[in-house]
N, C-alpha and C positions, 0 to 999 in steps of 0.2 A: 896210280900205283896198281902192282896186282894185288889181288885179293885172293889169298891163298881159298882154297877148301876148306868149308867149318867142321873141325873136326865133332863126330858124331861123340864120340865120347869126355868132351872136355865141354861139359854145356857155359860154364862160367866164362871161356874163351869163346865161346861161340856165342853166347851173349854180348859180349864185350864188342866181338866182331859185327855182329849185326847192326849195335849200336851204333857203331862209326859209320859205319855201311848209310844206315838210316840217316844219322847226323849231317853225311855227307851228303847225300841224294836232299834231306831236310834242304841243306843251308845254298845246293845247286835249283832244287824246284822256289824256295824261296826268293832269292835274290832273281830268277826268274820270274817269278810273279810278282815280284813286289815293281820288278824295271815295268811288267807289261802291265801291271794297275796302277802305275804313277797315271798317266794318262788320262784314262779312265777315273780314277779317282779328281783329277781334276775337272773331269766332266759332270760327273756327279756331284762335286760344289758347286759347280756356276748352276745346274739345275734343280738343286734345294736352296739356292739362295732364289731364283725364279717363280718358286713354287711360296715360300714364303711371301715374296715380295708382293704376289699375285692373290694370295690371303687376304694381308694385310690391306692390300687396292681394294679387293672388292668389299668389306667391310667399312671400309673410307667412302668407297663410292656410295654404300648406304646407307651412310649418315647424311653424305652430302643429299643426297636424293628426297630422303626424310625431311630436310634442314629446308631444302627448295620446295616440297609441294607442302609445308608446312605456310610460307611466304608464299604461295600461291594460292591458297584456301584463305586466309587472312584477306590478299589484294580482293580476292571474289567478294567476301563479309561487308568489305567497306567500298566497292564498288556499287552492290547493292545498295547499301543504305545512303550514298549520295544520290544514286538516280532515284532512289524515292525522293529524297528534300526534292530533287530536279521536276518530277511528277506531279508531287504537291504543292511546288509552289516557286513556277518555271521562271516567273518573273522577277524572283529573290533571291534565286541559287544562291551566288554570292555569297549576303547579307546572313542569308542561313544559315549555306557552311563554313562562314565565318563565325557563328557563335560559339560559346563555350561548350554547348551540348556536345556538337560535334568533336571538339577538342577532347573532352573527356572519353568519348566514345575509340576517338584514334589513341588516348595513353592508355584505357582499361586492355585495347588489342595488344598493344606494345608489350604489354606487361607479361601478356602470355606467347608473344614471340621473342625469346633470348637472345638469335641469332641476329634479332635487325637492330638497326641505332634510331631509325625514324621513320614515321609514316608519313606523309603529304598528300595533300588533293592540288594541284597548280591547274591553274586557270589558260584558257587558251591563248592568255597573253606572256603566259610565263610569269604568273606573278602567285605566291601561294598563300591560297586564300586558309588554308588552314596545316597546322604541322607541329609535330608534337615537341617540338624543340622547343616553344616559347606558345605564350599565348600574351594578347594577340599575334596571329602570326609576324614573323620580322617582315619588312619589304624587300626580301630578295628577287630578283629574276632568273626566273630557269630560263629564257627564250632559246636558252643554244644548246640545252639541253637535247644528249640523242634522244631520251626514248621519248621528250615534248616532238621532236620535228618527225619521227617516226608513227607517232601514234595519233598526230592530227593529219594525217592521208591516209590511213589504213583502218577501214573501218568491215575488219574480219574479225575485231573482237580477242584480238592472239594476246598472248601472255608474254611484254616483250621485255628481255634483258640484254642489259647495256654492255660498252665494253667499259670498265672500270675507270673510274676518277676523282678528283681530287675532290670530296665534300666540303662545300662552303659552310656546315653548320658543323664538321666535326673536324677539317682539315686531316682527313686520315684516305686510304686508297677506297674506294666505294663502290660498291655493286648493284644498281638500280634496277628493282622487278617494276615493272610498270602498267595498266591497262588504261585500257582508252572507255571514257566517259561519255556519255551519249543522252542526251533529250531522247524522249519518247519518237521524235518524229527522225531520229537520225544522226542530230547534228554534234559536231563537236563538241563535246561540254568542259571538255580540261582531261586531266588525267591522276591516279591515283599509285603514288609508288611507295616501294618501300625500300628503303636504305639498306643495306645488308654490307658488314666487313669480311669478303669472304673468308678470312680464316677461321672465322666464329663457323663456316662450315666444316671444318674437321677438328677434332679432338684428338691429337696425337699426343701431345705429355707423356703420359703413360707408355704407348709404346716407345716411343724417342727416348724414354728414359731407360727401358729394357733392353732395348737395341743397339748397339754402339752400329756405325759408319751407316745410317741409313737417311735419307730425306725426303720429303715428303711435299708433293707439286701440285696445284689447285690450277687449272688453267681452263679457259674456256676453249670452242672448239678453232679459234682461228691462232693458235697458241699464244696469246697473251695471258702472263701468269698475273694469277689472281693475289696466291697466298703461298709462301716457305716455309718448311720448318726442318730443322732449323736454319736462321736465315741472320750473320751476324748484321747484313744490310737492307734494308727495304727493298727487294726486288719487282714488287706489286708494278705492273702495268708494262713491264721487258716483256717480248716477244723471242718464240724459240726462231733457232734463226732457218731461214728458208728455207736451205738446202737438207733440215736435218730430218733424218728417217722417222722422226715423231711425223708428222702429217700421214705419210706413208699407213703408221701402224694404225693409225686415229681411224683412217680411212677404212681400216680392214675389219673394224669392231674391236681393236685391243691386240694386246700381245708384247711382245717383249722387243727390246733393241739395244746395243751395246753403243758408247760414246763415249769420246773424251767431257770433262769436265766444260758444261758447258759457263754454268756459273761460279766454279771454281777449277781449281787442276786436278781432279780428281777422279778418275778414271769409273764409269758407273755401270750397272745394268738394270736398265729401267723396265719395271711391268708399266702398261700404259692402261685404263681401263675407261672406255669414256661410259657414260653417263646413256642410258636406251632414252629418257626422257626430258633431259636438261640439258642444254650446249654444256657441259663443263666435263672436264675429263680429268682423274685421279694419276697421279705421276707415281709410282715406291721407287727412290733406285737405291741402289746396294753397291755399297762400295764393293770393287773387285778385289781391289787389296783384302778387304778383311774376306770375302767370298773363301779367296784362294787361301787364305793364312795356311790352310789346314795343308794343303797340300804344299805348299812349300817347305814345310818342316819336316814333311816325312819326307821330299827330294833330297833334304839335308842328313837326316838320318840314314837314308838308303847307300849316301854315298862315303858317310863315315863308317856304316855297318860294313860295308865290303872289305875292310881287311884282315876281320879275322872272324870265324863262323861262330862264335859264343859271342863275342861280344855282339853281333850281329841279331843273334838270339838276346841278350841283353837288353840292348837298342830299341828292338823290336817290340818285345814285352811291355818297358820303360814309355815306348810312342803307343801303344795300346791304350796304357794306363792313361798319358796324359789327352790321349782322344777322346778315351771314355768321358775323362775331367770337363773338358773342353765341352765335349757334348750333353754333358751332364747340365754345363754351364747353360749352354744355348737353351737347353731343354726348358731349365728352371726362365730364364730370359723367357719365352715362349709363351711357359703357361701362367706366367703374370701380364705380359700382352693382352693375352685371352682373359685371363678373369677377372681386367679392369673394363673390359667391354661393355656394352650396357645389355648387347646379346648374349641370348644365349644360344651357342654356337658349337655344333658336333659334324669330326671330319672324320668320314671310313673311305676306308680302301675300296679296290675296285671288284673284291667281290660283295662289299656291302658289309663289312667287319669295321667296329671302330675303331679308329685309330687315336683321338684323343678329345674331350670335351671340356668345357669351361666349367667354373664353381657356379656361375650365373644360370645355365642349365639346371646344376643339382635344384638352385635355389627354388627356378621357378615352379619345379615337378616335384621336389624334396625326393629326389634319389638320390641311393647312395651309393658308395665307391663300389660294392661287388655287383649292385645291377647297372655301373658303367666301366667296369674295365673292361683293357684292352682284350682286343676279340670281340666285345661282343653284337650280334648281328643287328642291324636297323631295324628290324622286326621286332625281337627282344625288347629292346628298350622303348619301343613304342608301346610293348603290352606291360612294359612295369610302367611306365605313365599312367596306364587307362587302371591298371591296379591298385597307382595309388591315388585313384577315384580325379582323374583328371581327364571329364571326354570334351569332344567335338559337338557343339550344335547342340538345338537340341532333343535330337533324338536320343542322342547319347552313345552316336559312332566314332569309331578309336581314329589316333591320329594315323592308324596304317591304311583305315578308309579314305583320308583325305591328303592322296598321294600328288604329286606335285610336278610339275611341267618342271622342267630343269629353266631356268635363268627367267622365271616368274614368279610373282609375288601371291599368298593366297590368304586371305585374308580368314578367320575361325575364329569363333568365340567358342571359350570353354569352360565348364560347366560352373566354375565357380562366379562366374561373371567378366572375365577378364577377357580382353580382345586381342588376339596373337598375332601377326604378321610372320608368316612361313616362305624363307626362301632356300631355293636348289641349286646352288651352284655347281655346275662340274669342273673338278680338275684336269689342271692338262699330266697327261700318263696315266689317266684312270685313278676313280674314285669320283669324290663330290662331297660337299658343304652344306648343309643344313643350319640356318641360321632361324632366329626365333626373337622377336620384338616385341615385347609391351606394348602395345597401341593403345592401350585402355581411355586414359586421357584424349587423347586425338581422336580415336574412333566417337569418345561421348561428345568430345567437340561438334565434331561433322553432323552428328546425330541431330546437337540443338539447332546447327546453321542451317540444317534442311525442314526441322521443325517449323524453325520461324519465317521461314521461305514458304510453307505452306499452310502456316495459322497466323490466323490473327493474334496479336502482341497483348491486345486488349482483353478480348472474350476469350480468347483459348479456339473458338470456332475456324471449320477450317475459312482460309480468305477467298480471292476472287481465284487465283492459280490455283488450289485445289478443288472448289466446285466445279471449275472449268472442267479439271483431270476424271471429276466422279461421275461427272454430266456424259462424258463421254464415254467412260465406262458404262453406265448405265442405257444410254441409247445402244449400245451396240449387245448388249443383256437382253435388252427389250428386243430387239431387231430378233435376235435368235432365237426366241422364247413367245414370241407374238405376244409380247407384255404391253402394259403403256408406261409411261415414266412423266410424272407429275412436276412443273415450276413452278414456285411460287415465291412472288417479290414482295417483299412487306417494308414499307416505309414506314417511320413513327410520327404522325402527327404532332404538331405541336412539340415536339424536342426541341430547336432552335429557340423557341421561347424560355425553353427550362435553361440552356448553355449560358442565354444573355442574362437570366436574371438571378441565376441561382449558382453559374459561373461554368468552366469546362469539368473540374473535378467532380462536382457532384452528377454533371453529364457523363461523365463515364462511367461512374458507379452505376450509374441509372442505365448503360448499356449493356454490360455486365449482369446486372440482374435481367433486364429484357432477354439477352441470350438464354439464361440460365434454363426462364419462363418457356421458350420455346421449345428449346431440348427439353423438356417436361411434355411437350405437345407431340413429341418426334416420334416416332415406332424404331428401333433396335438397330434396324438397315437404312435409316433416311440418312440425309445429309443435313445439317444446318451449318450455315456460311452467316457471313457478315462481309458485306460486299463493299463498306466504307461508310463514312458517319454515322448516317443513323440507315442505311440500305440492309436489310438480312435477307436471304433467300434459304429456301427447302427445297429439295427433291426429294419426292417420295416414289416411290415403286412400287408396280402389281398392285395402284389401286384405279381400277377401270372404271370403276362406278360414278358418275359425278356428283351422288349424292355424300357417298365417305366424302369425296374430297367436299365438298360444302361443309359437313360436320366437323372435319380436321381445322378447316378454315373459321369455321364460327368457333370454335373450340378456341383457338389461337386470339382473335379478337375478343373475348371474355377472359381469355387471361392476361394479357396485355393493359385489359380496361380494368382489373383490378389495382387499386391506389400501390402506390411506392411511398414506403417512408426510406427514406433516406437522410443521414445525415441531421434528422430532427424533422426533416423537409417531408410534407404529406402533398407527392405528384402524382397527378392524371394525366396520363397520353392514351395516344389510342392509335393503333396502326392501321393501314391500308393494304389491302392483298390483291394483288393481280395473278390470277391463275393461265397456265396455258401445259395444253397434254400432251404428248407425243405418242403414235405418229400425226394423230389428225390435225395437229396446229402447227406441226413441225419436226423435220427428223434431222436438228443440226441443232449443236449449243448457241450459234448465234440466230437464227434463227426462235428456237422457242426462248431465249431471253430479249428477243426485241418486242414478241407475242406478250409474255408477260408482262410487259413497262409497259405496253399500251392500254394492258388490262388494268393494272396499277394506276396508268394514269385518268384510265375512263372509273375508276374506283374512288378517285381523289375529286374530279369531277363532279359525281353524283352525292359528292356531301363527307367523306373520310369517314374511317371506323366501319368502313364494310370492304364486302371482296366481290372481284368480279373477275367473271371466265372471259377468257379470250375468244372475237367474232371476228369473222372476218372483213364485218363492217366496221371493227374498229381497224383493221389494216388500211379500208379504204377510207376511214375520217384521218387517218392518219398523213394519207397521201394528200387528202384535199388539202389538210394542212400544210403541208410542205410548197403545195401547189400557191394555195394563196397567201404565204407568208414570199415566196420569189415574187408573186404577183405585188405585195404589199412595198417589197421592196420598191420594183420599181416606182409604184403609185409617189413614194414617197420623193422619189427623185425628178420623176415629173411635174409634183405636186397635184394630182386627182383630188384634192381633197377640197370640200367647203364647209363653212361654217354656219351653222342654223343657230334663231336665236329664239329663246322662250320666254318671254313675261315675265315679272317678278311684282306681283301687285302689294301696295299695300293696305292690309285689314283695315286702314283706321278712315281711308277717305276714297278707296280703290281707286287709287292712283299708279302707275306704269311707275316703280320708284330703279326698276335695272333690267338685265337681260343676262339669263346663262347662255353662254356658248356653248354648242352641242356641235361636234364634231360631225361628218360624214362623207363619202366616200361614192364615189361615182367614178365604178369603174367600166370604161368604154365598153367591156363586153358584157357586161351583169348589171350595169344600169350600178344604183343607189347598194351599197355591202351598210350593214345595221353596224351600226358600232359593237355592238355584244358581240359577234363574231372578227371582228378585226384587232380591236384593244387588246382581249388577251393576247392575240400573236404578235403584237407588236410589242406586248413589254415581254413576252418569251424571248423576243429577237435583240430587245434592248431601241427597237427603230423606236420605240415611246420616246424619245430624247430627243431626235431631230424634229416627229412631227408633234410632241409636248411647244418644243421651242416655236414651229410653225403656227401654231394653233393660238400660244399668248401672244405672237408679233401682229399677226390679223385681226383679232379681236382689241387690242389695245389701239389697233390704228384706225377699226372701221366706229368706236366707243368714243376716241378722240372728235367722230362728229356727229355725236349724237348730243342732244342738250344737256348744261354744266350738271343737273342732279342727278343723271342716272347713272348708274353703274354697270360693273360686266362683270360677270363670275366666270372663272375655269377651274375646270378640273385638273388637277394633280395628280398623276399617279406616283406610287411610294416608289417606283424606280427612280422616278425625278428627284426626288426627296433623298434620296440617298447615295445618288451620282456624285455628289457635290458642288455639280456648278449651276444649282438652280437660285440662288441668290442672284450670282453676278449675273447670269441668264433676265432674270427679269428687272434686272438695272438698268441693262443694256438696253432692253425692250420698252421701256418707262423713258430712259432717255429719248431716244428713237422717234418713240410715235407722242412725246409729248404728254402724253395722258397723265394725268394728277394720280399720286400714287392710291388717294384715299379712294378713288370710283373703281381701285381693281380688286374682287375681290377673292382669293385663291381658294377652291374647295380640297377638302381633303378627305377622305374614307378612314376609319377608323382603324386599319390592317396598317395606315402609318407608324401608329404607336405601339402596335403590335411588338416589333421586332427592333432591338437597335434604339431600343425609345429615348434612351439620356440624347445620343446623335440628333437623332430626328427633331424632337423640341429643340435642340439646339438650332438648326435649320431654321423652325419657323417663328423661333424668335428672331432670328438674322431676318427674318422675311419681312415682319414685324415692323422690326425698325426703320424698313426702307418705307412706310408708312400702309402699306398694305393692309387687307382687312384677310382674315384667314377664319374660311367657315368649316365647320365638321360638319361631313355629309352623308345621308342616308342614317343618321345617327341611331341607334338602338339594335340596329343587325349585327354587332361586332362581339365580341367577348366578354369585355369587361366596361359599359359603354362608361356608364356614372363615372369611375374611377378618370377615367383620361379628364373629367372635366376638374379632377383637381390638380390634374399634370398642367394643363394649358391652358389660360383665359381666350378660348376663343369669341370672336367677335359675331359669328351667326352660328346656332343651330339647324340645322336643314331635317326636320321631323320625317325620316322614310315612311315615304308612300303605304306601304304596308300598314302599320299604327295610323296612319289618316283615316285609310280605308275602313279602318274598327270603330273610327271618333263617336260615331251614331251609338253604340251600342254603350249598355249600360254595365258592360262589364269592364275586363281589367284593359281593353284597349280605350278606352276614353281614361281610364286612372294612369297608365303611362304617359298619354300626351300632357293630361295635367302634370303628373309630377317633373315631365323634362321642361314645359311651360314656367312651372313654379320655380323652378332650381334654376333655369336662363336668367328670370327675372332677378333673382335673388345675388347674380352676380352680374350682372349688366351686359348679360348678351339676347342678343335679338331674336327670334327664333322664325324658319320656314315651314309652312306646311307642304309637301311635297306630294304632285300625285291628285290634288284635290280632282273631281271629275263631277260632285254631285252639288247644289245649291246646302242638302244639309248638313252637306259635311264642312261647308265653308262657312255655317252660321255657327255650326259644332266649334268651330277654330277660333272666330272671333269671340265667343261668350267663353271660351277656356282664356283669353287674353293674348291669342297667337300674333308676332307683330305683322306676317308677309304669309305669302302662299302664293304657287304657283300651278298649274296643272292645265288640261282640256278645258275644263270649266270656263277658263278664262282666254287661251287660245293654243294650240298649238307651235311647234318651232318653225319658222318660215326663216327665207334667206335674209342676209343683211338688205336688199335692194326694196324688202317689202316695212323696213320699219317705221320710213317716214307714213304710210299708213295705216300702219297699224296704231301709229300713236298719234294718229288722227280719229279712228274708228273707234277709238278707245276711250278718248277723251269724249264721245257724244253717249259713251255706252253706261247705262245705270243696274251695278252688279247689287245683286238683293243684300239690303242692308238690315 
């Protein structure tokens, strides 16, 4: 129409004019913007429902993440503490981690993981030796188990997860974390898994209950779904199907993709978000229906507003209001999403202004609503934090010093003691997420696993993996600084006597304080270790002198040799020190602790309860050793070996009444090796067992032709005695060569009853019975000699040479041999003087009433080929009576 002229003088009509004018221009630019933002408007839903969807993912995704190296710090805990049973005690694994200890050990872990249903250790046959569903364990078989046939070829140590299946112990869809089990040398030891139902990896309720048309997808990365929600059917272990654009996005790091219904008809758009450290990937999709709701009502509106420009205006107002409504709704849906989180979680725009934060936020910093509303800058709200006395570390720098890599995690403790986990996510269209984790619990978790990983359980000191870690720190100190850096290995003498008699608990207590004792010895900067039983080492630093270290070391042994009450119990032990320096004895941890144990061992050697430096003549007795224990070896397979025999006269008519067998050794390049230098290597070696056995089979068969009254003695070593097959050993031997049990007569050293002693008498009452005669030998050099003669009725005393040697004298060595004389008699054992050499010392023996004696005096040991004359030479011979 035209528009006349607004007349200048009728403002009421030219008001009225304008108005129409405006109205009309109104309801033509309206209906024109409202036709070109339908569009647009619809764009703008499908990319805040995107934007949403893509929230809610990566919040999922960091539960799920949390949920996973939760179940992956756990598998590590109890991986370790198998290959220890496997370390200590390789030959029992099984037996071991089949006990209840273990069992209790896998429910106390269970308890503190929510997410799993069970733990297991299976065995490499597939059988589970132990598992927290039952004890004892049931007799199931894994053998066809993935992660079993996976993780007995792959010995990279990886953290493997399964694809999903049906549990034999829960019947439910299952998700198995697994690692591979390993002996110290390598070898397959079984494997250690834990069960997990993946949905116990996400927590959606809460939002699924705010959100109408939304679902929510747990899938690993070769898309088999793990876990639904909501899900009227078990979907657990379907596969997305091949062709579908999920692999595509999976492949790209994330992102979004539009589909039909794949597991129902319901048209979706998925954010996809996989997992940077776990196969699994977080699915959100959004119904498009409800996406677009919005914009389809205003299509509706737009197209009934067109017929008349007020009602249009009506309409329009009317869809305003119920936008507002609608968004009002979404909003409130939103921020109960968020403040059922267990984060706390703040989202700003892309200049860094926020845009909205959760109540679990306020909670954790106690801010409040005007230091977080909208607008205010990331800056801000990090200085009302540090305001309301909440810093970083601790130095005490604000959370705006500890600024953050976008799509990583950073871990902060703050000042009240709590441990935060800080992550940055970026949004797509600009801006970014800030999300904020209580770790507190989990950080103290990890804190004790690496504790106990690097101390001892018992003393508190650190163990063998942190001396290592300090040894080497301190060599490379030393190296910089021309320091030296001191080893020293102290063993407890005598403990293993304390464990058998007095039990293991009161031996612990007793190591526990020994620790205590040394760290009282330590200076400020040393190390004390406990290296295993009764093993402790130090390292000391910047002391070059080797008089301190001697002082340090005598220091150490006077505290040590101070009594323990314990338990009611008054014990003496006493330690051994082996010292070795660095650089001059070595510039390598393994190196200066091989120095050390040889010092220790030449310390042990020369009598216990002292300490000795490290030579490098002991490096080279150490080789000989090595040298002639391969040498002993083969002697013993060749058999090098002959047997000498030595007289056994009797006092009463010196008569030849038996013969000891004396071992020796003719080795083709060194001629005749002394027994004192071979014996001990051979019961270090254990070879004491085959040429023990060698030694009674010769002797009993060259004794069988000697005449019906004498006898043969051998010696016993206590490895023989507590091998267990030295009974049927000399059964077999007695059969064999014929010889009458009663002409054998077995010697024994008083270090038998030392250790193990109920076992030990048990043995030689077994021995006993087989009609044998059983002598204690060298008697009186031992510990407690008196006391063993009311453990055991032995059948001969054998007086060491040593007390023979004093007989003449009128002091306490002639009142010993009486009183061990007196006390034989007194229960019907016989007794030897050993060692005799002089006429008055054999006149000394018979006037105390001694029944035998043997020594030089009377002749030397010659071969079995010389005894037909000797016991001819003998018989014409008149020894001073």
């Amino acid at each position: 129409m035209k528009i006349k002229k607004i007349s200048k003088t009728d403002p009421v009509e030219r008001a009225f004019k304008l108005t129409i004018l405006a109205a009309g221009f109104l309801i033509v630019a309206a209906a024109a913007a409202i036709l070109g933002s339908l569009w647009q408007s619809r764009s703008d839903q499908v990319e805040a429902a995107k934007r949403a969807a893509a929230n809610i993912a990566s919040v999922l995704a960091e539960q799920v993440s949390y949920s996973a190296q939760a179940v992956g710090l756990m598998l590590d805990d109890v991986k370790r503490r198998a290959e220890q049973i496997a370390r200590e005690k390789p030959d029992a694994f099984q037996t071991e981690a089949s006990q209840r200890e273990l069992f209790e050990f896998l429910s106390e872990r269970l308890r503190h993981l929510p997410q799993a249903d069970l733990i297991a250790i299976i065995d490499p046959r597939g059988k589970a030796v132990s598992t927290t569903t039952a004890f004892p364990a049931p007799g199931m078989n894994f053998s066809e188990r993935e992660y079993l046939i996976a993780q007995s070829t792959d010995k990279g140590g990886i953290l493997f997860i399964g694809t999903p299946v049906m549990s034999k112990s829960t019947g439910k869809w299952t998700t198995y974390f697994s690692r591979r089990l390993e002996t110290p040398a390598g070898e397959f030891l079984g494997v250690v898994v834990v069960g997990v139902q993946p949905s116990a990896f996400m927590r959606v309720e809460a939002i699924a209950s705010s959100l109408s048309g939304q679902s929510f997808l747990l899938l690993n990365k070769d898309g088999i779904v793990l876990a639904r929600f909501p899900d009227p059917i078990d979907r657990a272990g379907m596969k997305m199907p091949e062709d579908s654009e999920w692999y595509r996005v999976v492949g790209e790091g994330g992102g979004f993709f539009r589909l039909p219904g794949t597991f129902d008809t319901t048209a979706r758009l998925i954010a996809v978000r996989p997992l940077a450290d776990w196969p699994f990937v977080v699915n959100v999709a959004s119904s498009e229906v409800e996406a677009l709701s919005l914009w389809s009502i205003r299509a509706i509106e737009v197209g009934i507003g067109g017929s008349l420009a007020c009602l249009c205006f009506a309409c329009l107002i009317l869809t305003m209001r119920g936008q507002f409504a609608r968004l009002h709704t979404g909003h409130l849906r939103f921020q109960a999403a968020l403040n059922n989180m267990s984060q706390g979680l703040a989202m700003f725009d892309r200049d860094g202004r926020l845009v909205v934060c959760n109540e679990r936020l306020h909670k954790m910093f106690h801010l409040t609503s005007v230091q977080t509303r909208a607008g205010t800058s990331e800056f801000e709200i990090e200085t009302a934090i540090v305001e309301n006395g909440y810093f970083v570390g601790p130095n005490g720098c604000s959370f705006a010093e500890a600024r953050l890599t976008p799509g990583q995690t950073h871990t902060v403790e703050v000042s009240d003691g709590r441990v935060m986990s800080l992550r940055r996510d970026e949004m797509q269209g600009g801006g970014f997420v800030i999300t904020l984790t209580d770790v507190t619990k989990r950080a103290r978790a990890v804190a004790e696993i690496e504790h106990l990983a690097l101390h001892d359980p018992l003393t508190g000191l650190a163990n063998r993996v942190q001396f290592r870690i300090r040894l080497e720190e301190g060599l490379i100190r030393a190296s910089q600084r021309n320091e030296t850096v001191a080893v020293l290995y102290l063993d407890l003498d005598g403990f293993k006597h304390v464990n058998d008699t007095l039990g293991h608990p009161v031996g612990d207590l007793l190591l526990g304080t020994v620790a205590k004792r040394l760290l009282s010895c330590a200076r400020a900067g040393d190390t004390v270790a406990r290296l295993g039983g009764d093993e402790f080492a130090m390292i000391i630093e910047s002391m070059s002198q080797r008089m301190d270290l001697s002082l340090v070391a005598q220091r150490i042994l006077d505290t040590v040799a101070t009594p323990f009450s314990i338990e009611g119990h008054n014990i003496e032990v006493s330690t051994s020190i082996g010292i070795a320096v660095a650089p001059v004895d070595g510039g390598t941890p393994d190196l200066l602790g091989r120095h050390a144990d040889l010092a220790l061992y030449r310390a042990k050697a020369e009598g216990r309860a002292t300490y000795c430096f490290f030579e490098f003549s002991l490096h080279e007795a150490a080789q000989r050793r090595r040298t002639l224990g391969a040498r002993l070896r083969r002697a013993v397979e060749r058999q090098e070996f002959e047997l000498f025999y030595q007289p056994i006269v009797s006092l009463a008519d010196n008569s030849i009444i038996g013969f000891e067998a004396l071992l020796r050794w003719r080795d083709p390049e060194n001629g005749l090796i002394s027994p004192s230098e071979f014996i001990p290597l051979a019961e270090e070696t254990g070879l004491i067992i085959p040429l023990g056995d060698w030694v009674l089979k010769h002797a009993c068969a060259e004794a069988k032709r000697w005449p019906a009254h004498l006898h043969v003695a051998v010696n016993l070593s206590p490895i023989q005695i507590r091998s267990g097959d030295i009974v049927a050993s000399v059964l077999s031997i007695l059969d064999a060569s014929k010889l009458e049990p009663h002409r054998l007569d077995l010697e024994i050293t008083e270090s038998v009853l030392l250790t193990n002693t109920d076992d030990n008498i048990a043995v030689l009452r077994s021995l006993r019975d087989l009609g044998v005669k059983i002598s204690m030998d060298d008697f009186g050099t031992g510990y407690s000699s008196l006391s063993y003669l009311r453990q055991f009725s032995f059948d001969v005393i054998k007086i060491d040479r040593s007390f023979v040697s004093a007989v003449c004298d009128a002091g306490s060595g002639r009142a010993v041999v009486r009183a061990v004389i007196e006390i034989s008699e007194s229960v019907g054992m016989s007794t030897v003087g050993e060692g005799v050499e002089t006429e008055e010392q054999l006149e000394a023996l018979r006037s105390l009433g001694c029944t035998a004696a043997q020594g030089y005096l009377f002749s030397e040991a010659w071969p079995a080929a010389e005894i037909p004359a000797m016991l001819r030479k003998f018989s014409g011979r008149r020894v001073a009576a």
